[in-house]
NUKESE-694254 format. One record per residue: residue number from 1; x negated, y negated, z negated of N, C-alpha, C, O, CB in turn; residue in one letter. Coordinates in nm, 3 decimals, padded with zeros to 5 digits. Glycine has a CB too. Layout:
   resi       n.X       n.Y       n.Z      ca.X      ca.Y      ca.Z       c.X       c.Y       c.Z       o.X       o.Y       o.Z      cb.X      cb.Y      cb.Z   resn
    NUM         X         Y         Z         X         Y         Z         X         Y         Z         X         Y         Z         X         Y         Z      A
...
//
This chain:
   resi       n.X       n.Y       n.Z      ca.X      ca.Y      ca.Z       c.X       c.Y       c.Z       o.X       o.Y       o.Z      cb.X      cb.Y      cb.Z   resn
      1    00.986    00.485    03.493    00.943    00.525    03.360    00.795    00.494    03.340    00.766    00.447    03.230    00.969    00.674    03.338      X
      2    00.694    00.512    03.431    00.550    00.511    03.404    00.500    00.358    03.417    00.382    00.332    03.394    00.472    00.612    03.509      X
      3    00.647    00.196    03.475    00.638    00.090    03.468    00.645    00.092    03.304    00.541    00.075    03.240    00.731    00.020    03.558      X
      4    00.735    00.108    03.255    00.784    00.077    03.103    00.653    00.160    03.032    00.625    00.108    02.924    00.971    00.151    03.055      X
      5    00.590    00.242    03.054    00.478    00.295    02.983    00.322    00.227    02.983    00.222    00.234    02.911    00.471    00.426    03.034      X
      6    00.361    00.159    03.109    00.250    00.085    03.156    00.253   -00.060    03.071    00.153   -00.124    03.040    00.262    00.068    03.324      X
      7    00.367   -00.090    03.046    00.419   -00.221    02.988    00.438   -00.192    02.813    00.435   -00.288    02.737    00.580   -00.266    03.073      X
      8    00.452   -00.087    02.773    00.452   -00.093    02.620    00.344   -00.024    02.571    00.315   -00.072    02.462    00.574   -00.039    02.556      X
      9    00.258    00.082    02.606    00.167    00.122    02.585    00.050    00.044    02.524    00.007    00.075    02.413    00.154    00.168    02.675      X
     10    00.002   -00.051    02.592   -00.113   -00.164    02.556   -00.060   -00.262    02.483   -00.132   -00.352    02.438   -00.179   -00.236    02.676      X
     11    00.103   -00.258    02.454    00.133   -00.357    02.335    00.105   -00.285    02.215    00.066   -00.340    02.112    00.285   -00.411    02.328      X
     12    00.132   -00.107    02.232    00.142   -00.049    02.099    00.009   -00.064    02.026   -00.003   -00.095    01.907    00.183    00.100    02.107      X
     13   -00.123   -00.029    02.141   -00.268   -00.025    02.116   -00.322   -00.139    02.076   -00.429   -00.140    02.014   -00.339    00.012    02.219      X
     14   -00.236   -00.279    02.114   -00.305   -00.395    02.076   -00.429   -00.472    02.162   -00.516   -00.549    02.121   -00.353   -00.358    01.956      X
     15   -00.400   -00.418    02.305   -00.447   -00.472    02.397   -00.435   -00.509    02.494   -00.423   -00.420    02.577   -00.491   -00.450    02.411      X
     16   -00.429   -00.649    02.549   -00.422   -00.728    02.653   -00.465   -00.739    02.734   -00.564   -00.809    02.757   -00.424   -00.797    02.647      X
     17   -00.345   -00.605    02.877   -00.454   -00.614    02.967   -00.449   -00.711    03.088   -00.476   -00.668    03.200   -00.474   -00.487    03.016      X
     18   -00.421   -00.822    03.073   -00.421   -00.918    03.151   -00.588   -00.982    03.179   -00.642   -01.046    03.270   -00.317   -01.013    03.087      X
     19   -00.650   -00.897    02.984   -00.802   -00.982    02.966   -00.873   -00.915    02.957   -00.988   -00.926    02.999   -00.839   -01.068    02.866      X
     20   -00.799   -00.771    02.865   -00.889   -00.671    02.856   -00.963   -00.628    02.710   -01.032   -00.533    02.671   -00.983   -00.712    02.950      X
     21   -00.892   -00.790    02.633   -00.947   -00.763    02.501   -00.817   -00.760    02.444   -00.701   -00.781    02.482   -01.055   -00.868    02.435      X
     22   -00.898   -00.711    02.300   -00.749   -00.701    02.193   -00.667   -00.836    02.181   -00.730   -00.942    02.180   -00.794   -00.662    02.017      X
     23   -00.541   -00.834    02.173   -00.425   -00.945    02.161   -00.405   -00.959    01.982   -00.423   -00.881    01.890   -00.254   -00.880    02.255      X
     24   -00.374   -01.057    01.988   -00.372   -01.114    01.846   -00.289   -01.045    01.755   -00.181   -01.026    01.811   -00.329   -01.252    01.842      X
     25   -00.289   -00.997    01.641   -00.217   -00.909    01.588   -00.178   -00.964    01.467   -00.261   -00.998    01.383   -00.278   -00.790    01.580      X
     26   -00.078   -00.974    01.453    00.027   -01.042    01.348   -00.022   -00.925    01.208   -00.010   -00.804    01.190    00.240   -01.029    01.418      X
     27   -00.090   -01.062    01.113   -00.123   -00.969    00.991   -00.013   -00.933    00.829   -00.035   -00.865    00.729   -00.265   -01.046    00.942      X
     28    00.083   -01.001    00.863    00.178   -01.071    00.795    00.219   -00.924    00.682    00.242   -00.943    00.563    00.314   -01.143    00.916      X
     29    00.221   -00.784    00.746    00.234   -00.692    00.699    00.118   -00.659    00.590    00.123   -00.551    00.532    00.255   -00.618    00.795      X
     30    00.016   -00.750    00.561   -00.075   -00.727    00.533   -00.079   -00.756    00.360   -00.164   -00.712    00.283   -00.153   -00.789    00.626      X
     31   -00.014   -00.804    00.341    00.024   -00.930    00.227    00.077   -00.765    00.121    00.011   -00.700    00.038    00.205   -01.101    00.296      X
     32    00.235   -00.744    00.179    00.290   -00.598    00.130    00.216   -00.515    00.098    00.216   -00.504   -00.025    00.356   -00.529    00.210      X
     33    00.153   -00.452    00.144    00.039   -00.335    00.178   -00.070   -00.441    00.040   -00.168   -00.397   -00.021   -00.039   -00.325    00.416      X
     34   -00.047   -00.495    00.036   -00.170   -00.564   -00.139   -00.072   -00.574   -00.212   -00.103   -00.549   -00.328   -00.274   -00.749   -00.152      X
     35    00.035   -00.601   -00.198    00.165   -00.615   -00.335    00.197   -00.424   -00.396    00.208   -00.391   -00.514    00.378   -00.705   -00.233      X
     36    00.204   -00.352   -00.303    00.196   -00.217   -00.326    00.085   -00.171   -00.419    00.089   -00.130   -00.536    00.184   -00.155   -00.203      X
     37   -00.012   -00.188   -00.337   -00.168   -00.141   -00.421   -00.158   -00.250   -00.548   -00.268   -00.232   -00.602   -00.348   -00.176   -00.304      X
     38   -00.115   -00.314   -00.597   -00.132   -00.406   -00.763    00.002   -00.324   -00.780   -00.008   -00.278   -00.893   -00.127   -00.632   -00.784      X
     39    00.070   -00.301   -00.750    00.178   -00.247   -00.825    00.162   -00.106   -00.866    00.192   -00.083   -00.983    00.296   -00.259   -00.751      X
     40    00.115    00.008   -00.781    00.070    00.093   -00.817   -00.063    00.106   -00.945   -00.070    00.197   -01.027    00.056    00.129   -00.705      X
     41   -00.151   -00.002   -00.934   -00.211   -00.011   -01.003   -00.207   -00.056   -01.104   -00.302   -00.021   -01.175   -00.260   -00.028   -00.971      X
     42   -00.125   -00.133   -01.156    00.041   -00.176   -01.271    00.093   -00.070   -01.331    00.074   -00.063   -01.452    00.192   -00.235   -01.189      X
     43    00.150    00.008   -01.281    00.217    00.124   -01.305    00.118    00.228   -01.380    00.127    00.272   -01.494    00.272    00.177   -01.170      X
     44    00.008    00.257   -01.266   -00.078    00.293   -01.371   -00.143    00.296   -01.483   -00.158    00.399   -01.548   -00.114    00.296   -01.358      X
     45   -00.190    00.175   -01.518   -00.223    00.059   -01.631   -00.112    00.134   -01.719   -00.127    00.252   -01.753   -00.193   -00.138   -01.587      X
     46    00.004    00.057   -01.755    00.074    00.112   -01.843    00.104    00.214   -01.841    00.179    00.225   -01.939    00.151    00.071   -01.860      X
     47    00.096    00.335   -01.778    00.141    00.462   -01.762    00.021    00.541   -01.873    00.053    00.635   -01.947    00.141    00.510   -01.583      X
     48   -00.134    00.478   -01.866   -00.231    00.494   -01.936   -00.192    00.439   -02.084   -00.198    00.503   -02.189   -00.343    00.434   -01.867      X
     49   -00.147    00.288   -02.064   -00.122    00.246   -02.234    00.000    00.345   -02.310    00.007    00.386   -02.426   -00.056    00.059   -02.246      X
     50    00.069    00.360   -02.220    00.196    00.444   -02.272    00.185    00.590   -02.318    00.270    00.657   -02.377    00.296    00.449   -02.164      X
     51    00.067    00.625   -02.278    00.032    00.757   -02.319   -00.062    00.772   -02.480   -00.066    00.846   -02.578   -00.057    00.812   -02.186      X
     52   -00.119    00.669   -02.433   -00.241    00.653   -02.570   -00.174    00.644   -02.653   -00.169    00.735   -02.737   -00.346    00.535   -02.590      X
     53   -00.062    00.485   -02.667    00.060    00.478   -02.794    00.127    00.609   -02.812    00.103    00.659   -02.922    00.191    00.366   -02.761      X
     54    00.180    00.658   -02.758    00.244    00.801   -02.789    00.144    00.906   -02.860    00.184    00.958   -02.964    00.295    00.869   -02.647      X
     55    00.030    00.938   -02.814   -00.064    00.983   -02.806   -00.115    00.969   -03.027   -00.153    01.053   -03.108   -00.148    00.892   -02.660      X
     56   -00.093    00.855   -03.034   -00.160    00.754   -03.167   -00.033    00.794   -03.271   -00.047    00.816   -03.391   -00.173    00.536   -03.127      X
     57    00.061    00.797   -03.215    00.205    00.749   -03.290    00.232    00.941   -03.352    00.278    00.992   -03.455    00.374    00.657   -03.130      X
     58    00.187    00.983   -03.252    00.193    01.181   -03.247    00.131    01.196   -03.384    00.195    01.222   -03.486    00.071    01.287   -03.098      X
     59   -00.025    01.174   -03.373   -00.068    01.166   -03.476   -00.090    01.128   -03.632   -00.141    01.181   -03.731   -00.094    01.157   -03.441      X
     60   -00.022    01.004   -03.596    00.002    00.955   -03.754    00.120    01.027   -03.775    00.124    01.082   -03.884    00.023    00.782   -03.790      X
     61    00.242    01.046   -03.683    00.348    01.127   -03.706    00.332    01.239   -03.836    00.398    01.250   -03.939    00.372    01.195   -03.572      X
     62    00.235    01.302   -03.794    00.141    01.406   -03.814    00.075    01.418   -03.943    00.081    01.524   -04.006    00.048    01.397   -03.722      X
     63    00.018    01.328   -03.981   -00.039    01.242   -04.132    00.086    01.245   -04.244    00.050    01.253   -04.362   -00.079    01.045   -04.096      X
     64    00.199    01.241   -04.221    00.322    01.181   -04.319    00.366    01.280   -04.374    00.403    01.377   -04.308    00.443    01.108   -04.258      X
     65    00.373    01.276   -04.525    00.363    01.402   -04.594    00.533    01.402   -04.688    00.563    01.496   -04.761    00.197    01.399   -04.708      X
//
């Protein structure tokens, strides 16, 4: 058990201890993690326009006699 800990441990941490420095780390996840953040920030955007129009539309609602 403390072979297999010895052997996945420094893969989890991202270090190679054959050298001692960090091992190359696949950024590929990295791309997602920016498609998320514009999408959230998308969502928001219109979540803001969608309120104002409602917001505008309330009011003139409001005006009509």
């Amino acid at each position: 058990m403390n072979r297999l800990l010895e052997l996945l441990l420094p893969l989890y941490l991202g270090v190679d201890t054959r050298w001692g420095a960090p091992s190359e780390r696949d950024e590929r996840g990295s791309v997602t993690t920016e498609h998320v953040l514009w999408a959230v920030a998308v969502i928001a955007i219109v979540g803001i326009v969608v309120a104002a129009l409602k917001a505008y539309v309330t009011s003139q609602a409001g005006n009509i006699k």
